[in-house]
PALOFI-367018 format. One record per residue (C-alpha): y, x, z. Coordinates in steps of 0.25 Angstrom, whole numbers, plus 2048, in hexadecimal, padded with zeros to 3 digits. Example, Ala and Ser with C-alpha at 12.3 -4.5 7.8 and 13.67 -1.06 7.14 Angstrom:
7EE83181F7FC83781D
***
This chain:
5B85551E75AE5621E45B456A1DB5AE5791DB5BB5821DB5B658C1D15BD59C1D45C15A51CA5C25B11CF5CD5BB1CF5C95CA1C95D55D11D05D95CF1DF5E75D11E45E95DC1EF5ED5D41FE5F95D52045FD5DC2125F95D221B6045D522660E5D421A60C5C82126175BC2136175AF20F60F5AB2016125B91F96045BE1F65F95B41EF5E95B51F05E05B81E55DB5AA1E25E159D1E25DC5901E15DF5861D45DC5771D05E256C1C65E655F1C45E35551B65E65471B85D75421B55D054F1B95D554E1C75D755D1D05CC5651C85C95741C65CB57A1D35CA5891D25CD5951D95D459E1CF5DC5AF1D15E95AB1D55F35AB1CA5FF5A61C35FF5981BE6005941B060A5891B06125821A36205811A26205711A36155711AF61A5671BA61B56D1C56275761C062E56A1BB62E55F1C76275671D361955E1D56145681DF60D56A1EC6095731F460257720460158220B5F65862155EF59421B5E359B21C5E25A42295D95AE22D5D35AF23C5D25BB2445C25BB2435C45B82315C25AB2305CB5A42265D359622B5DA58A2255E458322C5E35732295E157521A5DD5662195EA56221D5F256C2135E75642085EA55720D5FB55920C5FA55F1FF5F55511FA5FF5491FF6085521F96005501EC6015431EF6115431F161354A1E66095411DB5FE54D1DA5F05491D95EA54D1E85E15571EA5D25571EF5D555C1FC5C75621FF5C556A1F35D456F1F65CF5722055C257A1FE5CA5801F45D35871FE5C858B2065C15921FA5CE5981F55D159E2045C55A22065C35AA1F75D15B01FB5CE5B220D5D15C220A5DF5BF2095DF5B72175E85C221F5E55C522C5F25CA2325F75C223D5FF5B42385FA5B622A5F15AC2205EF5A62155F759D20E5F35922045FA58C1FB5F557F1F55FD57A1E85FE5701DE6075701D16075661C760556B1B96085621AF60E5681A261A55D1A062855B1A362854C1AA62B5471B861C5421BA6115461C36095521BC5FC54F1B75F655B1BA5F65641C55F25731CA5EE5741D95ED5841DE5EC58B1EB5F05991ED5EE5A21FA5F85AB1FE5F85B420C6045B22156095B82206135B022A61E5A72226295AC22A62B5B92306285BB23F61F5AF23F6235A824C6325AE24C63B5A124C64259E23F64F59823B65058C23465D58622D65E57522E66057122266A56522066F56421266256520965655E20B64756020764255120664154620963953B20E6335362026345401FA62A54E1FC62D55320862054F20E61855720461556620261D5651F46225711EC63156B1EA6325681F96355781FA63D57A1EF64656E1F564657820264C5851FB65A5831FB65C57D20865258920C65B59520666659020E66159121965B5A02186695A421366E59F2206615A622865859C22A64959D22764658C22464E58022164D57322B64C56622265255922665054C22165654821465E53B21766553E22466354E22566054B23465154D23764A55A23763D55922C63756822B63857722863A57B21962A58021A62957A22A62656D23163156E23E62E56D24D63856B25963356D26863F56527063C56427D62D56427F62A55B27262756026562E55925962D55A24A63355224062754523A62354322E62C53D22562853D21763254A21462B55321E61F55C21961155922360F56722860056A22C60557423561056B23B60356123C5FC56A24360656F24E60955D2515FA55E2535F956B25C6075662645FF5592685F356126B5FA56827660055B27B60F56027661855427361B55426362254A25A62254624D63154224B63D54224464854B24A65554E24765B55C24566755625065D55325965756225866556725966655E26865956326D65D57226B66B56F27166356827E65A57327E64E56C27B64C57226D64157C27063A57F26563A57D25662F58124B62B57F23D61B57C23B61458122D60858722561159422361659723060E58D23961958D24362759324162F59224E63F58F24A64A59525165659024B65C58324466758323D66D57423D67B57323567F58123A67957E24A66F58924E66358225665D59025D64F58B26264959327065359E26D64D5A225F63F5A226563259E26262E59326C62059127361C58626B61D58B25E61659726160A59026760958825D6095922515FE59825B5F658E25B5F658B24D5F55982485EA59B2515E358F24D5E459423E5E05A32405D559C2495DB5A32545DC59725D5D158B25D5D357F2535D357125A5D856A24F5D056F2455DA57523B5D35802365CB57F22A5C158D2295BD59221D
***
């Protein structure tokens, strides 16, 4: 598909935030990127637009019965001002299957690709350079169908907005404290879970306030039949190091695919560290720590790339891993992948994509 992604440009720029002081997805570039869906017209009108509020109506879909997905990816800039993608084809490439999950007409994923890349590069002056800092991309699709009916919408908008962050959690490789979750569940297998879809997160909120009234940062899902096996982080994909071997929990059709959990499987085999794909239960977490074999545990993502964990809280048993410290893995890895992104460290697996 071809299509020349016409840019209207803005008349007034927006003033850049502190680069040092910036959180997580509070400040939002000048532009952002825009295209729509007619059944028999197919994904036409791609256009680079000012960014601003949406015009939605009252009935519009989306509102009513949640068909919505979404990805999330980063631009990074290197220390000699080059501008870096990390695995874009692979965000492209889930957000369709989650078009697909979700009855949404796919996406051409090489205009999408080219699209990013002309909207990152008309916005690369709000690419910080402080240290841990980027880029965030936020691809989006909502249906738009004025109707009230449970039926796939007809018609869709697909955006893309840019927003710079800084590090998702305070003290970026300071252990966190994540909460086990046992009474509420997130999904299910065969339901979305595998899927990047809007009501995956808002199913995740309540369980989520629980737990940061009781002082954890995350919420640990299990499986929803038996509420025995460890599935993922609220925004993470989870890895336990028990004696030697890496393990994180497969596939199973309620688990979201991370890319960054991808890419840490593919660096782990890379350097010859054993790593399995596997279903584990939280008891059998709880006996490796009581054997002394539990000796690291971390959540992988697009946000905080690695976020070492400190403490679990099982049914009121506090799991403390490496005294509350970060271990030598986790911080090996988050250098290596971090150096890879900022072009720091070389690429052997061909991640990067350069503008």
């Amino acid at each position: 598909m071809n299509q020349l992604v016409e840019l209207i440009k803005t008349t007034t720029k927006k003033q850049k935030p502190d680069p040092t002081s910036l959180g997580f997805g509070k400040y939002f570039t000048d532009y952002m990127f825009v295209m729509d869906y007619e059944t028999g017209k197919g994904w036409h009108s791609p256009k680079i637009v000012p960014y601003e509020p949406l015009k939605l109506d009252p009935s519009v879909s989306v509102l009513h019965y949640g068909q919505a997905v979404f990805e999330g990816l980063k631009a990074y800039r290197t220390p000699d001002n080059r501008i870096q993608l990390f695995r874009p084809e692979r965000n492209i490439q889930r957000l369709n299957m989650s078009c697909e999950r979700m009855c949404i007409p796919k996406l051409d994923e090489e205009l999408v690709l080219n699209s990013i890349k002309q909207l990152v590069e008309l916005e690369k002056e709000w690419i910080p350079n402080a240290e841990g800092t980027a880029l965030y991309i936020r691809p989006f699709i909502i249906a738009t169908d004025n109707y009230l009916g449970v039926k796939p919408s007809s018609s869709y908008k697909f955006l893309v907005i840019l927003t710079p962050v800084g590090a998702y959690y305070s003290g970026q490789l300071n252990p966190v404290k994540i909460y086990v979750e046992t009474e509420y569940v997130r999904s299910v297998k065969g339901g979305v879970g595998l899927a990047k879809v809007a009501g995956n997160y808002a199913a995740s909120l309540y369980a989520q306030a629980k737990a940061s009234k009781l002082g954890y940062d995350q919420v640990l899902w299990l499986d929803a039949f038996e509420k025995k096996y460890v599935e993922e982080v609220g925004s993470m994909n989870i890895f336990f190091k028990i004696n030697g071997e890496v393990v994180t929990p497969k596939l199973n059709g309620s688990i979201l695919g991370g890319i960054t959990r991808e890419s840490v499987i593919q660096l782990l085999k890379s350097w010859d560290i054993p790593v399995r794909e596997e279903s584990i239960s939280i008891e059998d977490v709880y006996k490796a720590y009581h054997v002394g074999q539990l000796e690291e545990v971390f959540g992988t993502g697009t946000a905080a790339v690695i976020s070492p964990v400190g403490e679990l809280n099982w049914d009121g048993n506090n799991i403390v891993i490496n005294d509350f410290k970060t271990g030598d893995l986790a911080k090996e890895i988050y250098r290596v992948i971090t150096g890879i992104q900022y072009g720091i460290e070389p690429d052997p697996f061909e991640w990067i994509t350069e503008l």
